[in-house]
C-alpha positions in Angstrom: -19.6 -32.1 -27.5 -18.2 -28.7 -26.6 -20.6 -26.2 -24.5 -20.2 -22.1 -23.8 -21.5 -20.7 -20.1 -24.7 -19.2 -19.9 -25.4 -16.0 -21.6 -29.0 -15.1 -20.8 -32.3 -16.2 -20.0 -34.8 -15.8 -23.5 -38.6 -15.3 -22.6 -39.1 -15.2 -26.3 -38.5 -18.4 -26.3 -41.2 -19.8 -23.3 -43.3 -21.2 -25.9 -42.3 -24.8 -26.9 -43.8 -24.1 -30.2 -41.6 -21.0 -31.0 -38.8 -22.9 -30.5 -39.7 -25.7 -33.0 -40.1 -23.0 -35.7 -37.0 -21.2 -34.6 -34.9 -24.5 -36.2 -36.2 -24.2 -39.8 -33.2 -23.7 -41.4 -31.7 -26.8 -39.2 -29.8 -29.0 -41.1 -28.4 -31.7 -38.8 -29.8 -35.7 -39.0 -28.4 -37.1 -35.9 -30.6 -35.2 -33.5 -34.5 -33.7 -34.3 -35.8 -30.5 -33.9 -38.2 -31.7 -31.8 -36.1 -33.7 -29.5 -34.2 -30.5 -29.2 -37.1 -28.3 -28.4 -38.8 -30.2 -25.8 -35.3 -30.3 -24.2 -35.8 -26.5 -23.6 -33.7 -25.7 -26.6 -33.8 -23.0 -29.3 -31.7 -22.8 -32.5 -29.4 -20.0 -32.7 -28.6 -20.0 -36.8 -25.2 -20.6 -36.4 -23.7 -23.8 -37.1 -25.4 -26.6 -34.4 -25.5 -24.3 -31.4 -28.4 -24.0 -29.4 -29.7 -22.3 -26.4 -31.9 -22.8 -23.5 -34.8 -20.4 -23.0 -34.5 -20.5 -19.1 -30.8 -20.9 -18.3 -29.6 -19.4 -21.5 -26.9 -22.4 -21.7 -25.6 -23.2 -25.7 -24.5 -26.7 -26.3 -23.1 -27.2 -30.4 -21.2 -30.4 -31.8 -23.8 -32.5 -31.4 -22.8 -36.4 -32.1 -24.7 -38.9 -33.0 -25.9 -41.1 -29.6 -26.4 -37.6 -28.0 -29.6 -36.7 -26.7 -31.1 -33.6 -25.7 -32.3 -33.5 -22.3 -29.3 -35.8 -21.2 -26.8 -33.3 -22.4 -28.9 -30.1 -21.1 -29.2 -32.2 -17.6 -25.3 -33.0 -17.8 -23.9 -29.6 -18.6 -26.2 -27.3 -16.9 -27.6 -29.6 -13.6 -29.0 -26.0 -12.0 -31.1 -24.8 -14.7 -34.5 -24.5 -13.5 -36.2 -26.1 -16.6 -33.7 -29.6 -16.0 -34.1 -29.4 -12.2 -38.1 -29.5 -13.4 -39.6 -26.1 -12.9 -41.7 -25.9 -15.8 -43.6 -22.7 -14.3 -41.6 -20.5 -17.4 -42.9 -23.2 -20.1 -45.8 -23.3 -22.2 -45.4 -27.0 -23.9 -47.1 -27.8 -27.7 -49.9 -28.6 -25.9 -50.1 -26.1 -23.6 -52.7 -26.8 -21.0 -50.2 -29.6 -18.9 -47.3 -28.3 -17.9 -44.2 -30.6 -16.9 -45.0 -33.6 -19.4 -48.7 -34.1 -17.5 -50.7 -33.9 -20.8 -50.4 -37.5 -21.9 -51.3 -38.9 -18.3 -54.6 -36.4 -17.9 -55.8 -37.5 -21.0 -55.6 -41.3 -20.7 -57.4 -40.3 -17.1 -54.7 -41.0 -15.0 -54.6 -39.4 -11.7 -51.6 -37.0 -11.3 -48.9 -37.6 -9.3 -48.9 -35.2 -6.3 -45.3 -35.5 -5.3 -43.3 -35.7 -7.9 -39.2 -35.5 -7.2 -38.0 -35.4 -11.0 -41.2 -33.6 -13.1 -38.0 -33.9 -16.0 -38.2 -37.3 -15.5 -42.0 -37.7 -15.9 -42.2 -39.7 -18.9 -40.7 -43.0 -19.2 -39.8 -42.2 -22.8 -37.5 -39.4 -21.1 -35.9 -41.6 -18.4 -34.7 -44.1 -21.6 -33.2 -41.6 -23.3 -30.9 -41.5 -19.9 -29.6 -44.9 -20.2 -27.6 -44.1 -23.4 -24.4 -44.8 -21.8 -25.7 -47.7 -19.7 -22.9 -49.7 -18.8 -23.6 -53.1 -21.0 -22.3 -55.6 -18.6 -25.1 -54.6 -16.2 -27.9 -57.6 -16.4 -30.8 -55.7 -15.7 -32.2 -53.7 -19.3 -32.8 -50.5 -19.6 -36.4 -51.1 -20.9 -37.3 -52.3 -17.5 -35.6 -49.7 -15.3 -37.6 -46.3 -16.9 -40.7 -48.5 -17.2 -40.5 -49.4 -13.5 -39.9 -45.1 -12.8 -36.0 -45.1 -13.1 -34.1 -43.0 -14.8 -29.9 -43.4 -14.6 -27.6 -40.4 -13.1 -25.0 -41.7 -15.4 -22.2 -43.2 -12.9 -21.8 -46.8 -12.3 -25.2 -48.7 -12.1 -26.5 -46.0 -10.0 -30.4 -44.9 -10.9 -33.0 -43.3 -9.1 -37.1 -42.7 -9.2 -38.3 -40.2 -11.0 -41.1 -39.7 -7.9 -39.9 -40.8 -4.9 -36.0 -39.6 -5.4 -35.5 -43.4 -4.3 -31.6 -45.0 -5.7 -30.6 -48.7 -6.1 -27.4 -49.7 -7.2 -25.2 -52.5 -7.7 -27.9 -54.6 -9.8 -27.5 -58.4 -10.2 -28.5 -61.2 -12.3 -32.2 -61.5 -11.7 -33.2 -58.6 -9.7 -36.7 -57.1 -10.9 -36.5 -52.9 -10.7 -40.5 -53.3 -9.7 -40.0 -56.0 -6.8 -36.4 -53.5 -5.5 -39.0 -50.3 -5.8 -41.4 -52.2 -3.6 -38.9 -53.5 -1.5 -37.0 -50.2 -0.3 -39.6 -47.8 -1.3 -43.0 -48.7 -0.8 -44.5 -45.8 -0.3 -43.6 -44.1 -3.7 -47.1 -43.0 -5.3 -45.8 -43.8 -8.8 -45.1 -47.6 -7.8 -48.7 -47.7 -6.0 -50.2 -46.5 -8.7 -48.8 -48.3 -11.2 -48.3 -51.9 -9.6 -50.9 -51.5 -6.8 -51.4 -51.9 -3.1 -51.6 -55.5 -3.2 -48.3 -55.9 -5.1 -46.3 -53.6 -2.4 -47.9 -55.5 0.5 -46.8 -59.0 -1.2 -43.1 -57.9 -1.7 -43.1 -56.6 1.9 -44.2 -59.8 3.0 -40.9 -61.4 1.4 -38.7 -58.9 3.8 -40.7 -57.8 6.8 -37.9 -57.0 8.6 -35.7 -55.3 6.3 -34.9 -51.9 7.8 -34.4 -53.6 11.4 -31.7 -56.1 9.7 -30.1 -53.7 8.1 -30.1 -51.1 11.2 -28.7 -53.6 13.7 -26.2 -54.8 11.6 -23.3 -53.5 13.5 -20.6 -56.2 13.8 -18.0 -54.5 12.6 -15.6 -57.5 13.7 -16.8 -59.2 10.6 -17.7 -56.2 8.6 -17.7 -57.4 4.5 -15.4 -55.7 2.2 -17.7 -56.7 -0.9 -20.7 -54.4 -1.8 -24.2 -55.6 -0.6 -27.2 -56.7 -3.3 -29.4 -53.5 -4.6 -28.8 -50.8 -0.7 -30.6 -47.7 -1.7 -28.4 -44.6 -1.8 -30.5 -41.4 -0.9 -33.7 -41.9 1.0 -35.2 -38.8 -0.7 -37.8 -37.3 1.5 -39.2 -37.9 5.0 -41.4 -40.6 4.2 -38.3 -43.3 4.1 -36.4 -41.8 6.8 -39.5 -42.6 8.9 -39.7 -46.4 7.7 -35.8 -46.6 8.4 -35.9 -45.3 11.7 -39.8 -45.7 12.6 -40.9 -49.1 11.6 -39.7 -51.7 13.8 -41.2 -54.2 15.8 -39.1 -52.8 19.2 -40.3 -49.1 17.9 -44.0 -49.9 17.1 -44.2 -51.5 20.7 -43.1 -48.3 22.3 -45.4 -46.3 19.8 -48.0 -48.1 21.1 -47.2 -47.9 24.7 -47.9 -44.1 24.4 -44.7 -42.6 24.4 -44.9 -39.2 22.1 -43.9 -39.7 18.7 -41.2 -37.7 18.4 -39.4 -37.9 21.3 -39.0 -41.6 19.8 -38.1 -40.7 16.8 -34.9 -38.2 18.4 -34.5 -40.6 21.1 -33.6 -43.6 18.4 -32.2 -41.2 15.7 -29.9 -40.2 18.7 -28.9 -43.9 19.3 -27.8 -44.7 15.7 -25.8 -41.8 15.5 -24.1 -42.6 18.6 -23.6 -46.7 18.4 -24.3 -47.5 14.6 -27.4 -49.2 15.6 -31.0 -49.3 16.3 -32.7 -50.8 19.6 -33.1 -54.4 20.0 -35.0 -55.0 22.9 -38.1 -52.8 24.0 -36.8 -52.6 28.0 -33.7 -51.1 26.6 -35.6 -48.9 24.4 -38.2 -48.0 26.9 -35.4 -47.2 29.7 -34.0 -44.1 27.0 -37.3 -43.1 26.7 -38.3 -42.6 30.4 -34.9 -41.0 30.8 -35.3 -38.8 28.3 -38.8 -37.6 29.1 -37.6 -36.5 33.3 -34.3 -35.1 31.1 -37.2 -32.7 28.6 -38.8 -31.9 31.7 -35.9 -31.3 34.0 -34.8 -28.6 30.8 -37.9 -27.4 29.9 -38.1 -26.0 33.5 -35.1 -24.5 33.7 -35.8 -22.9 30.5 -38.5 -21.2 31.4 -37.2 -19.7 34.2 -34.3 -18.4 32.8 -36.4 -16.6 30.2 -38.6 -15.3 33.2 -35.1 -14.1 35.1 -33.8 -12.6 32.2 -34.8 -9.0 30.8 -36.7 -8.5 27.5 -33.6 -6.0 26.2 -31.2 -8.9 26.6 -33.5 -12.0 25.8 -34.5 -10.1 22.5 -31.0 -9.3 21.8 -29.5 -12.7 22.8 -32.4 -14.4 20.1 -32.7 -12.0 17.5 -31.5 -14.0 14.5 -33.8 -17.3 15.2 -36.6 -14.9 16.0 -36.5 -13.7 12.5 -36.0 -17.0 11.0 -38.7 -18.8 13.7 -41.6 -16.4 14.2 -44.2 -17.3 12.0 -47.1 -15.2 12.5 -46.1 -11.4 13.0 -49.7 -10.0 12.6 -50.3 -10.8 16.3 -47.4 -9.6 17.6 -47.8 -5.8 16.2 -51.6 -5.9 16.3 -51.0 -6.4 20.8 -47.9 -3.6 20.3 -49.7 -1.5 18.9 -52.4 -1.8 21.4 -50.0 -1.5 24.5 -48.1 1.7 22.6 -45.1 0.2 21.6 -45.7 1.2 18.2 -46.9 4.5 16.8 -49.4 4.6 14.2 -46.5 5.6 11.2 -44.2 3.0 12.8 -47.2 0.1 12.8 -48.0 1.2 9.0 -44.4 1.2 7.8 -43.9 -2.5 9.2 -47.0 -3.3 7.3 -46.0 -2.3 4.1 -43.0 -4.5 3.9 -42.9 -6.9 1.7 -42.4 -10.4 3.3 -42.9 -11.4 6.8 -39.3 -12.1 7.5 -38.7 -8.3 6.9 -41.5 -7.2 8.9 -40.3 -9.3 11.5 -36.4 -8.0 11.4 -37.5 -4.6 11.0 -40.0 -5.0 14.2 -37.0 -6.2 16.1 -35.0 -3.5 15.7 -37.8 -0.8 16.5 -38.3 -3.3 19.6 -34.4 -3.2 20.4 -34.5 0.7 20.3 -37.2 1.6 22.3 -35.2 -0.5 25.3 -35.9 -2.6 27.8 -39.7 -1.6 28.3 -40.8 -2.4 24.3 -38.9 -5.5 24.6 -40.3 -6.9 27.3 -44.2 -6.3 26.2 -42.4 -8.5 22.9 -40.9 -11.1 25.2 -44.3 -11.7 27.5 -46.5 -11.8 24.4 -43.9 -14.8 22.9 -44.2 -16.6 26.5 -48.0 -16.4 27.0 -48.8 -17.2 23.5 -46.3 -19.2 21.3 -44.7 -21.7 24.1 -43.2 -23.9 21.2 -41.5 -21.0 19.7 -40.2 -19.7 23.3 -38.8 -23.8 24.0 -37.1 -23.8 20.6 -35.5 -20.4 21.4 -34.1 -21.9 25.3 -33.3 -25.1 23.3 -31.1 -23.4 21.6 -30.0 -21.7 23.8 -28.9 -24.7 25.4 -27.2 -26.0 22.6 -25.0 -23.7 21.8 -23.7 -23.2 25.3 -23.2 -26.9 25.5 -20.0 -27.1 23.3 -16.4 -27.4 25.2 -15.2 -24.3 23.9 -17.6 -21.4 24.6 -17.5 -19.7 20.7 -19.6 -16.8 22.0 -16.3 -15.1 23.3 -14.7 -15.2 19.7 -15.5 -12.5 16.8 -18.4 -12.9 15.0 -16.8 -13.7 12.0 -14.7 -16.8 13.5 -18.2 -17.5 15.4 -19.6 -18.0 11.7 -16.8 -19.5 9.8 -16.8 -22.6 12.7 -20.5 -22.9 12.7 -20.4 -23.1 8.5 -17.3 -25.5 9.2 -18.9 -28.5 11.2 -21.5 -28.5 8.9 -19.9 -28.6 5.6 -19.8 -31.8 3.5 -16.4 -33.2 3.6 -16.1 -34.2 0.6 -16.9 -31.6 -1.6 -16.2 -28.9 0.8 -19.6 -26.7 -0.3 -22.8 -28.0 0.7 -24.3 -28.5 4.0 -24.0 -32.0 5.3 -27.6 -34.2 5.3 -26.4 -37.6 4.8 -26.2 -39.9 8.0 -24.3 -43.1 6.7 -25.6 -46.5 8.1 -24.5 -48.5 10.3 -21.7 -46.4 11.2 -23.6 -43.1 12.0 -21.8 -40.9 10.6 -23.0 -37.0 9.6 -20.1 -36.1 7.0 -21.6 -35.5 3.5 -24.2 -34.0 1.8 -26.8 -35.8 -0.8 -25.1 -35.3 -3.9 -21.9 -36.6 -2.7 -23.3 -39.8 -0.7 -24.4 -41.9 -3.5 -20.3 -41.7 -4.9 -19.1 -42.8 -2.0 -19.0 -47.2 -1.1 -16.9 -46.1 2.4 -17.3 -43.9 4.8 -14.6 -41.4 4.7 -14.1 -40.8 8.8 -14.3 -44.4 9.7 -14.0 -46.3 6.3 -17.0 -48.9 7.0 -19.0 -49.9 4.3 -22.0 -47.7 3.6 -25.3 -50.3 3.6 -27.8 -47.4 3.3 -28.4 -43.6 4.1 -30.4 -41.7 6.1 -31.4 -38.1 5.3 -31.4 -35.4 8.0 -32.0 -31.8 7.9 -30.4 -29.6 10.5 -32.3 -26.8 12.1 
């Protein structure tokens, strides 16, 4: 299998249809024209190459084993149409994009939240498993029918909905009863096998996520790879049943305590110790701390963005104002009314084309009209968007906190450190989201974690991930 980069992207070629017909001088057995064109692929008259109509990638030398949408995934992993934006396809039959049409028609609700759309059909997550290692006991068959599909390295797989990965399969594991086990709030699973089945498998483990939380002992820390550990959480929903769902956790939950002060106070725990509460005094002691620490801050927040002038609190937040402000219709509707703007100035913000321009563009009319303009700005932010004013003082906070003050050093050095602490190590490109547990540590990003067995700062064994997203 030999493949060319892409050349160009074919609307021509949107229509599945067209790109059946386009192969009707196609020779080759090994691999059908339809196979080929539900894969995104057109034939190019020349040989065995094809294209893609969306990333314009050409794959020729097809062998036999090969399959389609394996290849396309493998060689091209960014191309919208793989990564399962179907918005550019019109499919044979045309009224279901993204593989839907067979599951609307047997009346089976839609999924809502679908990960991998690619990955839809389980007849697509087989063709996955062609290189499957065969010393793996667990078949094939029974991983795409219970929603996996395999990312071709080791005995690594992961749901086509949920984004949830299992690994290291043994003799005897069921793929349904490990789905249910770490992930059981994936839609496809509770559709599929039911309520009842989930709450029956959860029953088996109750305490899963506090075991394998508080599993810190590093003194006898195994050098041997756990059961089935998941590898990426995927989205929110299992970061809050690792971190959330506890018996210690619940109690405080229930005490009163605000949600997500729990939630940072206990994410701030593992990152620090490797471990999760495991008594609810201990647990409830942080929390009171940490509520006369919010208060204690959020006071002096607020009077330093009293004591400060507009010119230099614009100026000093100008970035996350652009990236935070979320509504900027207020904000030039009330300067407009106080004269700050002038009728052509209020018109020519208007006309811009998203509301992150509008809002850079406002700022730097606000900055040039001085100290006046930018205070009407500043007491319009304070009296009606307190949430945005306590993110901006947060931080604020933050970024004075470090040892070495980086506001002293050129911008570009000020950048380069900032993209440097939160680059993946390992790959040395993307932006780090992976917390590794128990040891706590913030060093990679998702496509690198589920390679790794050991942590690369502290080399303790990785028993499950976290997923975080930085601000």
């Amino acid at each position: 299998m030999s493949h060319q980069r892409p050349t160009c992207h074919n609307p021509n070629m949107r229509r599945e249809q067209d790109r059946l017909e386009s192969f009707h001088s196609w020779t080759l057995t090994i691999i059908t024209p339809a196979e080929l064109a539900k894969a995104g692929f057109y034939y190019l008259s020349q040989g065995d190459r094809v294209a893609c109509f969306s990333c314009g990638g050409q794959l020729s030398n097809w062998e036999p084993g090969d399959r389609a949408m394996s290849e396309h995934q493998r060689h091209y992993p960014n191309c919208r149409f793989v990564r399962g934006d179907r918005a550019d396809n019109i499919s044979l039959a045309g009224a279901a994009p993204g593989g839907l049409t067979s599951q609307l028609s047997a009346g089976v609700p839609a999924l809502s939240n679908v990960s991998n759309p690619a990955m839809q059909q389980s007849e697509e997550r087989l063709l996955t498993f062609v290189n499957w290692p065969s010393r793996i006991p667990v078949r094939p068959d029974q991983l795409a029918k219970a929603g996996f599909y395999y990312v071709g390295r080791n005995d690594d797989v992961k749901c086509f909905c949920c984004d949830g990965g299992l690994r290291c399969w043994e003799s005897g594991d069921d793929p349904w009863v490990e789905h249910a086990k770490w992930f059981p709030r994936c839609e496809y699973l509770l559709q599929e096998r039911g309520q009842d089945f989930v709450h029956q498998i959860q029953a088996r483990f109750p305490r899963l996520f506090e075991q394998l939380l508080t599993n810190g002992d590093t003194t006898s820390r195994e050098f041997v790879d756990p059961p089935v550990v998941h590898l990426g959480p995927g989205e929110e929903r299992s970061e809050d049943a690792v971190m959330m769902n506890t018996p210690v956790i619940k109690s405080a939950l229930e005490m009163g305590f605000e949600r997500s002060l729990v939630k940072q106070t206990v994410q701030s725990k593992i990152l620090t110790s490797g471990e999760n509460y495991r008594t609810v005094q201990e647990l409830v002691s942080d929390l009171l701390s940490a509520e006369d620490q919010k208060r204690e801050e959020e006071k002096e927040m607020l009077a330093e963005a009293m004591a400060s002038d507009g010119f230099t609190f614009v100026k000093r937040h100008q970035a996350a104002l652009i990236q935070r402000l979320k509504s900027v219709e207020p904000v030039l509707e009330h300067l407009r009314e106080q004269n700050v703007l002038s009728h052509e100035e209020y018109s020519g913000l208007k006309a811009q084309t998203s509301a992150q321009q509008q809002t850079a563009r406002l700022i730097e009319l606000v900055l040039t009209k001085g100290n006046a303009a930018a205070e009407v700005f500043r007491n319009w932010i304070q009296k009606n968007d307190v949430h945005l004013l306590r993110d901006l003082m947060a931080q604020s906070s933050e970024a004075s906190s470090p040892s070495q003050d980086l506001s002293d050093l050129p911008m570009e050095e000020q950048l380069r450190r900032l993209q440097e602490e939160r680059t993946c190590k390992v790959c040395m490109d993307k932006e780090v989201n992976i917390v590794f547990i128990p040891c706590g540590h913030l060093v990679v990003c998702k496509e690198c974690a589920p390679s790794l067995r050991k942590c690369p700062i502290c080399r303790g064994l990785v028993k499950g991930t976290v997923r975080t997203f930085l601000s």
